[in-house]
N, C-alpha and C positions, 0 to 999 in steps of 0.2 A: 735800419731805423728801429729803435725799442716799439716794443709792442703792447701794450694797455687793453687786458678783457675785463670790459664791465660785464658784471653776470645780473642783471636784471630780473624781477617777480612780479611786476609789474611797471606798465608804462608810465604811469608817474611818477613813480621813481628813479629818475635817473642819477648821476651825481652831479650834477648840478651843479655850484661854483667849482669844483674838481676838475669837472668836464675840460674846463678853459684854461688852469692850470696844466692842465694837461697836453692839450694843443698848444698853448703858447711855450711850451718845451721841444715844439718837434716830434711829443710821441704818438704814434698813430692808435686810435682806439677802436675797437672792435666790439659790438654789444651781441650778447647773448639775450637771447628775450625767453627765458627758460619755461614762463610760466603759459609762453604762444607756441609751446613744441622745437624750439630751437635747439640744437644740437650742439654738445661743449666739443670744444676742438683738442685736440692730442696738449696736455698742458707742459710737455718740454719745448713746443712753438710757443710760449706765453713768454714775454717779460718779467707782465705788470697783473695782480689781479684786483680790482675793484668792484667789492658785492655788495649790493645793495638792498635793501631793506621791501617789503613787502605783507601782505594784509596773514600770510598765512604761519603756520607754527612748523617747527621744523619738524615734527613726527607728522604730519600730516601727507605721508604718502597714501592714502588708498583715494584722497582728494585727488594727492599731485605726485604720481609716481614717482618723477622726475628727480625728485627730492632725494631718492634713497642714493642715487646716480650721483648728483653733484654732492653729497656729501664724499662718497668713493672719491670722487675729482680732488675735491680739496685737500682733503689726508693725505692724498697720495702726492699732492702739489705741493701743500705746505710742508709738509715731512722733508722732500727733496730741499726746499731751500727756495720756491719761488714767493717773492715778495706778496703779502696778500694783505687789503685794507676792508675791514667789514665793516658796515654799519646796519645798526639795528639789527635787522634778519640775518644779514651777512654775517654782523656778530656770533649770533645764537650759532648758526651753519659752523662757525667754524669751532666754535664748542664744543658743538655736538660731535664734531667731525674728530675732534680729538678727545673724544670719548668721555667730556663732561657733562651731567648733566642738563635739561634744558625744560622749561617748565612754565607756568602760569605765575606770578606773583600773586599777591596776596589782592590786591587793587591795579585796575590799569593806570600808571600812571602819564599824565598830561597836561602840557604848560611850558613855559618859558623856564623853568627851573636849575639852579646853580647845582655846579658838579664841580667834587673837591678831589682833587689827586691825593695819591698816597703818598709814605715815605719815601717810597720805589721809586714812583713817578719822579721827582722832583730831580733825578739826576738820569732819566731816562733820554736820550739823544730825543727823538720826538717828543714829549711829553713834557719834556725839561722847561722850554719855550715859554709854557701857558702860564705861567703859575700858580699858585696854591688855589686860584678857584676861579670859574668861569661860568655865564650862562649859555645854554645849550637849550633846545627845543626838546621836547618830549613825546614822544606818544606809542605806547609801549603797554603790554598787559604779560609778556612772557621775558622771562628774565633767564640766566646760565651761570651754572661753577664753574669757577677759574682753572682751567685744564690741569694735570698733574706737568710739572716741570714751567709754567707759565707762569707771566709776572705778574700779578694785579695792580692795576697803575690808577682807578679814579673810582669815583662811587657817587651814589643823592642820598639823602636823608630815607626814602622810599626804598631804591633797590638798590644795594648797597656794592653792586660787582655792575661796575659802568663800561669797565674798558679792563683789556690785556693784553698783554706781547708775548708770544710764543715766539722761543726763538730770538735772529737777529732785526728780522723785517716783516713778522707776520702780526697783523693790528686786528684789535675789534675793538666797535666801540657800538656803544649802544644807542648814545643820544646824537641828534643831527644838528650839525653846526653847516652843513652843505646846500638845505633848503635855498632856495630861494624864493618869492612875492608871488610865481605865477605856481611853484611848483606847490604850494600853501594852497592854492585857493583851488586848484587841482585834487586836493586829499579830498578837501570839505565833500565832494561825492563819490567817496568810498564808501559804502555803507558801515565795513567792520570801524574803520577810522571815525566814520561821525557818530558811528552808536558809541564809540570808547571816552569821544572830547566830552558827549551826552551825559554819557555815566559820569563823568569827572566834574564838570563844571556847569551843567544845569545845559537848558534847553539851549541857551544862550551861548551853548560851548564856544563854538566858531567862531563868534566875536570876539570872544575874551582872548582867544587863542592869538587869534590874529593883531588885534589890537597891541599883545603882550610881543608879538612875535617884530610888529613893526618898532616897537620902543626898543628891542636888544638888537634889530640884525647886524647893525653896524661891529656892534663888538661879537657877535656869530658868525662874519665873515672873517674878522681878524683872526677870531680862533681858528678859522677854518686853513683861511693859507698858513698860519703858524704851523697846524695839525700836518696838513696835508703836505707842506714844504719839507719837514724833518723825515715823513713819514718815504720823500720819494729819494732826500737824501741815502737816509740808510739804505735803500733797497737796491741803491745805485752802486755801492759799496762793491768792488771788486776783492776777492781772496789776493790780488799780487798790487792793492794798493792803490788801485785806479778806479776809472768814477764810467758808469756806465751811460752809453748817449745820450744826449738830453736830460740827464739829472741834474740835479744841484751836486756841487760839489761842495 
């Protein structure tokens, strides 16, 4: 059976319409809860990796040690060839982890906001799907450079490096198209999370958030199986031609 590790930084974040995508494949998933002292497993037992997003920055080991460790993990995973899909945090990690960059933006940015692919994108096997531009969720205050050898595939108006592919199968993306209704209303007490909608969109952030969040999801789910369909395609991609359990072929 293929084997799917979510690597989690928090319990509300999980991946969310992915999760189901996932089990409805056959593949078994396995969560790391990294940020409650869980322990990453030997990553030539991995398949699948999916990292997910969380309240903290990726240099912030002396907070969360743990950090400097899954950074080692992923380099050392993503370099060999396992398939890896980040979002938000996951993104930044795997950035950093390929020794780009990783930092504060100028503003946090937050809201329902449209993301435009690149020239790259538009013939990228994942990426290809979406086109020229889609709404995605936001909530973000640290942003990452596009790794050396890596494709930059989308971008906002605000922070202009949204997404990129290392490699054949390794993703990040920055903005969440994976949320779902319960996992939204879960954030709202996070503190780093409600002080950042705060800063963005007035005391009233929450509402606007959500209210904006309930007007796209329909077309933020679509993108999301779009995303996440191409994304388990490629990774399923065997060297001699053949498609690995449970993927799309």
């Amino acid at each position: 059976m293929t084997r799917a590790l979510v690597l989690q930084h928090i319990r509300c974040e999980p991946p969310g319409i992915f999760s189901g995508m996932l089990t409805d494949r056959g593949i078994s998933i396995e969560t790391v809860e990294l940020d409650e002292s869980s322990e990453l497993p030997d990553w030539h037992e991995v398949d699948l990796v999916v990292a997910m997003g969380g309240p903290m920055s990726v240099d912030d080991e002396a907070e969360h040690p743990w950090l400097a460790g899954e950074k080692r993990w992923i380099a050392a995973a993503v370099r060999a060839g396992v398939p890896y899909f980040g979002v938000c945090l996951g993104a930044q990690l795997l950035a950093a982890s390929l020794g780009a960059p990783v930092g504060a933006g100028q503003a946090p940015e937050v809201g329902v906001l449209p993301v435009t692919l690149t020239a790259a994108a538009r013939s990228d096997p994942v990426f290809g799907a979406l086109g020229d531009e889609f709404p995605a969720l936001q909530w973000h205050g640290d942003t990452f450079g596009i790794p050396a050898g890596a494709v930059h595939l989308a971008g906002s108006s605000a922070y202009p490096h949204q997404a990129f592919r290392f490699g054949a199968a390794a993703y990040a993306v920055q903005f969440h198209v994976e949320v779902t209704g319960r996992m939204l209303a879960e954030w709202r007490h996070v503190p780093a999370y409600e002080k950042s909608a705060e800063a963005v969109l007035g005391t009233d952030g929450f509402e606007i958030l959500a209210a904006e969040f309930a007007a796209a999801q329909a077309s933020m789910a679509r993108s999301a199986s779009l995303l996440f369909t191409g994304w388990l395609h490629q990774a399923g991609r065997r060297s001699d031609g053949g498609q690995m359990a449970g993927l799309p072929a």
